[in-house]
C-alpha positions as CSV (number, residue, x, y, z in Angstrom):
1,X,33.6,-9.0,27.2
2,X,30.0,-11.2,27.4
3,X,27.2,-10.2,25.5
4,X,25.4,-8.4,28.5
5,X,28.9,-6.3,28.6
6,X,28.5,-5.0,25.3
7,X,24.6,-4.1,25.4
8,X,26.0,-2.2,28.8
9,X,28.9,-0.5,26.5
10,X,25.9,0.2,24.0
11,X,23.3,1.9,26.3
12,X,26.2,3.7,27.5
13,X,27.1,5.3,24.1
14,X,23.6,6.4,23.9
15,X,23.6,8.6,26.6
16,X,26.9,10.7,25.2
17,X,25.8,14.3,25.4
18,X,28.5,15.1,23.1
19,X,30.1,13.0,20.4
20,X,33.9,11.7,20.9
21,X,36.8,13.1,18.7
22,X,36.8,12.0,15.4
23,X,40.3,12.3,14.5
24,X,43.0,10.1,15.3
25,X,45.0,13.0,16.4
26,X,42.4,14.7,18.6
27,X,41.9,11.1,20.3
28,X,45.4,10.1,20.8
29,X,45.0,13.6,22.8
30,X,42.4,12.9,24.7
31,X,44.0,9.6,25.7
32,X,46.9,11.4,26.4
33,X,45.1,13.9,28.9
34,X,42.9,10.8,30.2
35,X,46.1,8.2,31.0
36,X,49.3,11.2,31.3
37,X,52.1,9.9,29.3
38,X,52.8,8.0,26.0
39,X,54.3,4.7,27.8
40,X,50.3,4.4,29.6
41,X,48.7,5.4,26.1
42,X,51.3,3.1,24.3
43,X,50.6,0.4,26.5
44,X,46.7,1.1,26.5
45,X,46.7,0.4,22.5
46,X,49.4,-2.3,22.1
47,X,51.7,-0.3,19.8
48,X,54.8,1.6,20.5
49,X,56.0,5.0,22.4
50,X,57.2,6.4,19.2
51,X,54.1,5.2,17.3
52,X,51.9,7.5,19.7
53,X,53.8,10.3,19.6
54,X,53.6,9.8,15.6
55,X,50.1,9.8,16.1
56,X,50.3,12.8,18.4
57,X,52.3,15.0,16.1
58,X,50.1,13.8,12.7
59,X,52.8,12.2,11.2
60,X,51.0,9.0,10.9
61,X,47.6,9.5,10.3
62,X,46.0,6.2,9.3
63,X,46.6,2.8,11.8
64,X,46.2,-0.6,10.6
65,X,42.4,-1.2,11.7
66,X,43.2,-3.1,14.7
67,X,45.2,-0.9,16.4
68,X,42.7,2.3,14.9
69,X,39.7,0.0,16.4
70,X,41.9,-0.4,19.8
71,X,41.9,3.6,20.2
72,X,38.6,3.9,19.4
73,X,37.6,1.1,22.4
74,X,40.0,3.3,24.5
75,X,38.3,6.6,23.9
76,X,35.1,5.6,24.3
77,X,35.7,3.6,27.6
78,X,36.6,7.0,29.1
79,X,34.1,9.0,27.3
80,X,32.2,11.2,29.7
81,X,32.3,9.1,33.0
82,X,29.9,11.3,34.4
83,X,27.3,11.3,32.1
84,X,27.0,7.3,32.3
85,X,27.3,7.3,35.9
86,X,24.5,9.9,36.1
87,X,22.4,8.0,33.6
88,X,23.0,4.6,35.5
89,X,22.3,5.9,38.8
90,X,18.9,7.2,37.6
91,X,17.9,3.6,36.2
92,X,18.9,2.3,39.5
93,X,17.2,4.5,41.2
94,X,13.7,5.1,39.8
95,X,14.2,4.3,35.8
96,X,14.4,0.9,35.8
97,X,15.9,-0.7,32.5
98,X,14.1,-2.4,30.0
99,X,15.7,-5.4,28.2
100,X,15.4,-6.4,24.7
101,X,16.1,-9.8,24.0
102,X,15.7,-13.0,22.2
103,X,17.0,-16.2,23.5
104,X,16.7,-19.2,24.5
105,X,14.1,-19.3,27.5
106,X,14.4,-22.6,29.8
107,X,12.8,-23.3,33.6
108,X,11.8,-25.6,36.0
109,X,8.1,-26.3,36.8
110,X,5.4,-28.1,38.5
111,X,4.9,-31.7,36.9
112,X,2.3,-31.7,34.0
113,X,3.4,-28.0,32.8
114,X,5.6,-27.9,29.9
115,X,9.4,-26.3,30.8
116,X,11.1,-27.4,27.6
117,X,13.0,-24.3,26.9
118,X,11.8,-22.2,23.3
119,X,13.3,-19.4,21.1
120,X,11.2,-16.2,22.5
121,X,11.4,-12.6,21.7
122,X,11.4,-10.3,24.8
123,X,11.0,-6.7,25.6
124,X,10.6,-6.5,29.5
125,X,10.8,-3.4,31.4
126,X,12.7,-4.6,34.7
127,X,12.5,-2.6,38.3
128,X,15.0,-0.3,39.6
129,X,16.2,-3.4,41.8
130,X,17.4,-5.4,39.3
131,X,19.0,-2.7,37.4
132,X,21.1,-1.7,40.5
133,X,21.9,-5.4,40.7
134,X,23.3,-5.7,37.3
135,X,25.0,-2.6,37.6
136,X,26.9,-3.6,40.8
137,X,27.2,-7.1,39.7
138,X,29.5,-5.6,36.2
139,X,31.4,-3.1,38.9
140,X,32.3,-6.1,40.9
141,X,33.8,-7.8,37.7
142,X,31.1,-10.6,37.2
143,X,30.9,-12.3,34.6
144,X,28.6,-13.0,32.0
145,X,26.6,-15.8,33.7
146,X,25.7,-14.4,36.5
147,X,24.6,-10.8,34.9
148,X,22.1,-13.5,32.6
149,X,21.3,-14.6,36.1
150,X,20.2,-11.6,37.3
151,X,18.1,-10.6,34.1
152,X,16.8,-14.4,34.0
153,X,15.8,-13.6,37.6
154,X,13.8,-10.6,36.1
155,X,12.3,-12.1,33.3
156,X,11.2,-14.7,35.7
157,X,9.4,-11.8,38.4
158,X,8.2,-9.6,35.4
159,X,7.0,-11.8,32.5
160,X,6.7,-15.5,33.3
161,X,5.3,-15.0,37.0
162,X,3.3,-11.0,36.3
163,X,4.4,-10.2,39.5
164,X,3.5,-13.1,41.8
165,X,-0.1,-13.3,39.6
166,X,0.6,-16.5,37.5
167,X,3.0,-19.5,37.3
168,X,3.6,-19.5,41.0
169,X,5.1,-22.9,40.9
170,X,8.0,-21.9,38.6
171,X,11.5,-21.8,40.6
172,X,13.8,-21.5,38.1
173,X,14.6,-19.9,34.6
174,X,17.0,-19.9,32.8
175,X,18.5,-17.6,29.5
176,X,20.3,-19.6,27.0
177,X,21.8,-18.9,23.5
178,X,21.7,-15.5,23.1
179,X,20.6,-14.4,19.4
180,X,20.8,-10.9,20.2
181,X,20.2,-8.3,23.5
182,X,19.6,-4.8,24.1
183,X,19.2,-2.6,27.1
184,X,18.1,0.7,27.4
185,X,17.7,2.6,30.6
């Protein structure tokens, strides 16, 4: 997974209207009603049929960390589907998502204007538009260059140019070396 993957993943937790099972027990039982038998949960988690049903029965209550980390990646994947596809629709539609970030801002500009690309702490509210963009650019399977596209494309509408008021003469921009980013919608 990219870095605009995860801060997806992230918002997505956010919106849970209910907190997934805590036990390993209870989630190896969710799994199970989620993927049907032990061979697709096995397979899911990278361990054994007879490990999950282990798990399933509470005979073996405490994974090695990867595996324990791998369940807990699987659980929350399937996590009320609803409630994330309700809360993404709504930012597509009218909510917009805003987009915490700082990085490595590059672009091209006029001659005589500076472009050499700087270190710059962001918070930038983007349009419905761009979050249905990003949305259906991570259903599609992009990857993580073109969903930094598509926020650099933002950044580029919202804060460098103020909606067409300022820096008309910048065409391109560009987000580079992530330090850290956050969305929120």
């Amino acid at each position: 997974m990219g870095e605009i993957d995860d801060a997806i993943e992230r918002a997505d937790r956010e919106a849970f209207t209910r907190q997934p099972p805590k036990t390993l027990r209870a989630r190896i039982n969710f799994l199970m009603k989620q993927l049907r038998t032990t061979k697709a949960v096995a397979q899911e988690i990278g361990v054994s049929q007879r490990s999950v049903e282990r798990y399933r029965k509470g005979e073996r209550k405490h994974p090695p960390q990867a595996i324990a980390e791998r369940i807990d990646a699987a659980v929350r994947q399937r996590w009320q589907p609803q409630v994330r596809k309700r809360r993404q629709q709504q930012a597509a539609r009218t909510g917009g998502i805003t987009v915490e970030t700082r990085a490595r801002f590059g672009y091209t500009a006029p001659i005589g204007t500076t472009d050499d690309g700087r270190f710059r702490r962001l918070t930038v509210h983007l349009s419905p538009a761009y979050a249905q963009r990003l949305f259906d650019a991570r259903n599609t399977g992009a990857g993580d260059q073109q969903m930094r596209a598509i926020i650099a494309e933002g950044f580029k509408d919202v804060y460098f140019q103020d909606g067409g008021a300022r820096a008309t003469g910048l065409s391109d921009v560009t987000l580079n070396d992530i330090d850290y980013l956050d969305l929120d919608y």
